[in-house]
C-alpha positions in Angstrom: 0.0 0.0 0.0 1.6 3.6 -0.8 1.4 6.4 1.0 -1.4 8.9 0.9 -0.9 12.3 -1.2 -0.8 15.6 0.8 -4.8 15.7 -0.1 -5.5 12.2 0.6 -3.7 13.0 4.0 -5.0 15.7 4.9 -8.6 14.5 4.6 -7.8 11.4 6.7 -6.4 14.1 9.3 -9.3 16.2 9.0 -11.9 12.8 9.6 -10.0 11.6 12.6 -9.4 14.7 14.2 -12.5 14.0 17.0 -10.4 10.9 17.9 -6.9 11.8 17.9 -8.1 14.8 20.7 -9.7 11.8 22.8 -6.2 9.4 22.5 -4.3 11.9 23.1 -5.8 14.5 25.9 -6.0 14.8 29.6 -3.5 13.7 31.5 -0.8 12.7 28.8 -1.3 15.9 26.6 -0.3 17.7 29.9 2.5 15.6 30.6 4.0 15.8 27.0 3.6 19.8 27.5 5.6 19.7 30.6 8.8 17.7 29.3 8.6 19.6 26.5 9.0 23.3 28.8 11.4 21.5 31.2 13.4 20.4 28.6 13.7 24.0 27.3 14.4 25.4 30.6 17.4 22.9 30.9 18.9 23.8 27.2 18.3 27.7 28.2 15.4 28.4 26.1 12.6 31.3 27.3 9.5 31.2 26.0 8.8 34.5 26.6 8.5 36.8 23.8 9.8 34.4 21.5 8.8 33.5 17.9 8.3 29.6 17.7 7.4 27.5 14.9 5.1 24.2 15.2 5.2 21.7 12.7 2.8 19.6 12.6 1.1 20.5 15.5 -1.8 18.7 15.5 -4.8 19.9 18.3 -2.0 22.1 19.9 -0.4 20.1 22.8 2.4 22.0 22.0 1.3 25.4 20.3 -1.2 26.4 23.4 1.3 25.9 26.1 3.8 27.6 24.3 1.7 30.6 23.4 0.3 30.9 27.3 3.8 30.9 28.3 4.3 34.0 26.1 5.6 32.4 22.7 4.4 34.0 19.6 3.4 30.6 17.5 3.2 30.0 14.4 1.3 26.6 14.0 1.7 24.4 10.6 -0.5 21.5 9.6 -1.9 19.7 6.8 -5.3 19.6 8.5 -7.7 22.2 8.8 -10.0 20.2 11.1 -6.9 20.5 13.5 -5.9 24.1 12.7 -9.4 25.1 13.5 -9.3 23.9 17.1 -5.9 25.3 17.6 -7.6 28.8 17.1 -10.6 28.2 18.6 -8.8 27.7 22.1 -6.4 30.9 20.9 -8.8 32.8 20.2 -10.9 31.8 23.4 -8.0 32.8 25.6 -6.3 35.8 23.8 -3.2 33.8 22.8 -1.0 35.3 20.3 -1.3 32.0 17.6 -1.7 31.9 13.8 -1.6 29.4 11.4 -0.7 27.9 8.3 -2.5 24.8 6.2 0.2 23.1 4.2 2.8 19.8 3.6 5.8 20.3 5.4 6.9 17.9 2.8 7.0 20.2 -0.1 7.0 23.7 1.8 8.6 26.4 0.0 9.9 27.8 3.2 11.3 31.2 1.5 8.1 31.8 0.2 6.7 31.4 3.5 9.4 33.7 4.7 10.4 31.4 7.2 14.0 30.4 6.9 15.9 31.8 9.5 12.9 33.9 11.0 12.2 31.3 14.5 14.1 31.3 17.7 12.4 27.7 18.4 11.2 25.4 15.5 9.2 22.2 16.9 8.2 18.9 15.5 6.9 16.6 17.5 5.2 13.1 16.9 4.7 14.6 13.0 5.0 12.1 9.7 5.5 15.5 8.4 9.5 15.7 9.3 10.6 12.3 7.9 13.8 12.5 6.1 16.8 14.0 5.9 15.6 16.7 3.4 12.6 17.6 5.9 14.5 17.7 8.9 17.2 19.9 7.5 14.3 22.3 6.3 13.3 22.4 9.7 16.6 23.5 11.1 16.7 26.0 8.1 13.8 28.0 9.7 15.7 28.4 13.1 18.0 30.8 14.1 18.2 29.6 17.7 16.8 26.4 19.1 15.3 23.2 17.8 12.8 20.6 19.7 12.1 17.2 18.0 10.2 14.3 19.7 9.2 10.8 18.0 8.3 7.4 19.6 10.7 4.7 20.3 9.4 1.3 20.4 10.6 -1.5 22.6 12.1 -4.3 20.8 9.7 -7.3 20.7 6.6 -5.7 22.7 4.6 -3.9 20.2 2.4 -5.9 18.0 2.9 -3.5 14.5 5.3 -5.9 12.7 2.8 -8.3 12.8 -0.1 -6.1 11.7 2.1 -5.1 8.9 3.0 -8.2 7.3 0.1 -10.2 8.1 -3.1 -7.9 7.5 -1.6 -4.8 5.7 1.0 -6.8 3.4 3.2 -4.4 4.0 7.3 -4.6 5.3 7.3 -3.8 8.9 8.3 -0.3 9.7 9.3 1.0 13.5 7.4 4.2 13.4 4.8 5.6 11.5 5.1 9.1 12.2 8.5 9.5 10.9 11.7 8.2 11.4 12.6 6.3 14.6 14.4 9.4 17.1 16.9 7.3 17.3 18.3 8.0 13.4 17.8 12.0 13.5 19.8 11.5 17.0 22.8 10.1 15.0 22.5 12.4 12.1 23.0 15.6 15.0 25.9 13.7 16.3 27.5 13.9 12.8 27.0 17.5 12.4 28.7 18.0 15.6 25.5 18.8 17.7 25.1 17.2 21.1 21.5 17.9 22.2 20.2 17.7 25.3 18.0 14.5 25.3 15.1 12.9 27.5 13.5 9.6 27.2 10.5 9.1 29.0 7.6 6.4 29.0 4.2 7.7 29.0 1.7 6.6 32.1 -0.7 3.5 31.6 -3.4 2.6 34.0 -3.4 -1.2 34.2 -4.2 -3.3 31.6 -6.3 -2.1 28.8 -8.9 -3.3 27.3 -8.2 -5.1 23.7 -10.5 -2.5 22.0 -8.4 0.2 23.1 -5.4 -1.2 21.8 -7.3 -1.5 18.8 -8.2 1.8 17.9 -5.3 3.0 19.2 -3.3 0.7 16.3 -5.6 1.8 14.0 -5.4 5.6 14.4 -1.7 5.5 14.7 -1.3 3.2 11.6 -4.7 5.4 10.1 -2.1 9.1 10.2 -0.6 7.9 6.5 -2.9 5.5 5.2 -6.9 5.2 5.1 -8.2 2.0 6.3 -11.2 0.0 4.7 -13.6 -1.1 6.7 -12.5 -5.1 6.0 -8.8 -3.7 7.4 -10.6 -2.2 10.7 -12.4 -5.3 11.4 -8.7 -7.4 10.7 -7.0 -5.5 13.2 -10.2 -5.8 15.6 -10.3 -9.5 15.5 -6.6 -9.6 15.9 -6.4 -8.1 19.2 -9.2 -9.8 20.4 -7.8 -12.9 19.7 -4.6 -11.8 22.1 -7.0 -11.0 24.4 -6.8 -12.4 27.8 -9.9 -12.0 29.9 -10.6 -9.5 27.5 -7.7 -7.5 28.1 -4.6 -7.0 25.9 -1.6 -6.9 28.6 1.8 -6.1 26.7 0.1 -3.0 25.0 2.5 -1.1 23.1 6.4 -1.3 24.3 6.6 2.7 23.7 8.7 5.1 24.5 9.2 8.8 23.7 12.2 10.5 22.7 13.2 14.4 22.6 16.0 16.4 22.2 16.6 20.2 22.0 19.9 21.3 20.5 20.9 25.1 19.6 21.0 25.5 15.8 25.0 26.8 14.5 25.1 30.1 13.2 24.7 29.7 9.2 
């Protein structure tokens, strides 16, 4: 199966918008918002007053907490549906936010006028920063700091390779959204960046139920493909079947990576 064009995408990302704010909300939005302003604190980053770019920011967990702390933010998405709650909460609270709809993979960032114009540049948990040639354009649009955050997944408790091979027909990949932290890591360390770097696990509360895990496979998997309704039920009947007692109890073996390093002057 090939990935979805920027339209494609961005209409899956606009349909599933209602449900990626449920999976990701509460208690681990605010969490995520946390290690993300620690870790700026540590790397001597202010918020305050600064100009910050979000790529890919999804709902906001980043943008809003950014923007209350003072940040001017400019927020990038391929999805309206998630632009328009980003302003809604802005606009609600006075926050100094705007936006922009487009593919970080083909942004023209001179057109935009961003290259050079941040003092923080973000991407976090976004398919939209995936190679070397979109991570590089993300660093070009900095002249101060950079934050990037992706999952890491625990060798042989996650149940994606499987998935992959046996219902998608597709080769296994580690991460969806992007390339595993650990690669973007190494290509810092051999541009002579050391960042400063956190790895965390988020919080689970027991063991969930196999539906859950379900739909939280198929929205993760669902952010650069759209499923049919045959592949839903697949990946349904799948967990079920590793059900215990109705429960699913390795869950996803995930962990989160991020890193904040200070762009050299260009």
């Amino acid at each position: 199966m090939e990935s979805l064009s920027n339209n494609s995408l961005a209409k899956v990302w606009n349909r599933r918008s209602d449900t990626f704010v449920r999976n990701t909300g509460g208690e681990h939005r605010q969490q995520r918002a946390s290690d993300l302003l620690d870790l700026l604190g540590l790397a001597g980053f202010s918020p305050a007053g600064a100009k910050v770019l979000d790529i890919g920011c999804g709902p906001g967990t980043h943008t809003l907490p950014l923007a209350r702390a003072g940040a001017v933010v400019t927020s990038l998405d391929i999805s309206k549906a998630m632009l328009d709650r980003v302003m809604e909460t802005a606009r609600q609270e006075g926050l100094r936010v705007s936006t922009h709809e487009c593919s970080w993979w083909d942004a023209d960032i001179d057109r935009l006028g961003f290259r050079g114009r941040f003092d923080l540049v973000i991407a976090s948990m976004t398919p939209g920063v995936r190679d070397r040639k979109t991570f590089s354009r993300m660093m070009a649009c900095s002249k101060g700091y950079c934050y990037y955050s992706n999952f890491i997944h625990k060798q042989g408790d996650t149940m994606l390779p499987d998935i992959y091979t046996r219902i998608l027909g597709e080769q296994p990949r580690t991460n969806a959204h992007g390339p595993n932290f650990t690669y973007p890591l190494m290509y810092l360390y051999t541009q002579g960046y050391r960042p400063q770097v956190k790895i965390s696990r988020p919080k689970r509360d027991g063991i969930p139920e196999w539906r859950e895990e379900a739909e939280k496979t198929i929205d993760f998997l669902g952010s650069t493909r759209d499923f049919s309704k045959d592949t839903k039920v697949k990946i349904r009947d799948y967990y079920r079947q590793a059900a215990e007692d109705g429960r699913f109890a390795s869950g996803p073996g995930t962990y989160i990576g991020m890193m904040v390093w200070k762009v050299k002057n260009r």
